[in-house]
N, C-alpha and C positions, 0 to 999 in steps of 0.2 A: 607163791611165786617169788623168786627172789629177781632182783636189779639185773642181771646180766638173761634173764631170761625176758625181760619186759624189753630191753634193750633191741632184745633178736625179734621180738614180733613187731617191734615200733619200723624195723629195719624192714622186715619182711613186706609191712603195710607199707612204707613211703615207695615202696621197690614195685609192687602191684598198682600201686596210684600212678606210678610216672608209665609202665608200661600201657597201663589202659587210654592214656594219652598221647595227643597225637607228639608228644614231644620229641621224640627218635628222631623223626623225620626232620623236625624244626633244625634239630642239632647235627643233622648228617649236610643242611643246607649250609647254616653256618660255617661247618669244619668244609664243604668245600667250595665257599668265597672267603674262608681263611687262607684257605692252601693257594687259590690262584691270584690273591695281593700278594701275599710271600716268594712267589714263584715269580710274579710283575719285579718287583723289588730283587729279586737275584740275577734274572737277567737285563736288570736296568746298570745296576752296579758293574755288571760282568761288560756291559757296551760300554759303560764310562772308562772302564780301564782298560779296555782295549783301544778305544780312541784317545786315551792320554798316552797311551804308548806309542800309539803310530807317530802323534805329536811330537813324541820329545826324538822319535828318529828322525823325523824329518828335518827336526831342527839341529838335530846331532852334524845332519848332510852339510846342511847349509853351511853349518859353522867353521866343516872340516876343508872348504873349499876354497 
């Protein structure tokens, strides 16, 4: 046996280990309370600069008056 063929079963074997465990699931839970702080965090940003906008018109009004 040579090094790149020890390589492909060691791969083989880590790859069978992780499927026979429940881990998939753990990582499908994680990736989706990844996705919904990221998603919190873009529309929190996207309120803040919508409301610093309005802000600075309003104060634009005032000013013009």
């Amino acid at each position: 046996m040579d090094q790149c063929s020890i390589r492909v079963y060691a791969l083989n074997t880590i790859t069978l280990i992780m499927s026979l465990t429940n881990l998939e699931a753990k990582l499908k839970i994680l990736l989706l309370i990844i996705s919904i702080v990221y998603t919190s965090m873009k529309i929190y940003d996207w309120l803040i600069i919508k409301l610093k906008g309005k802000n600075a018109d309003n104060s634009k009004e005032i000013t013009q008056d």
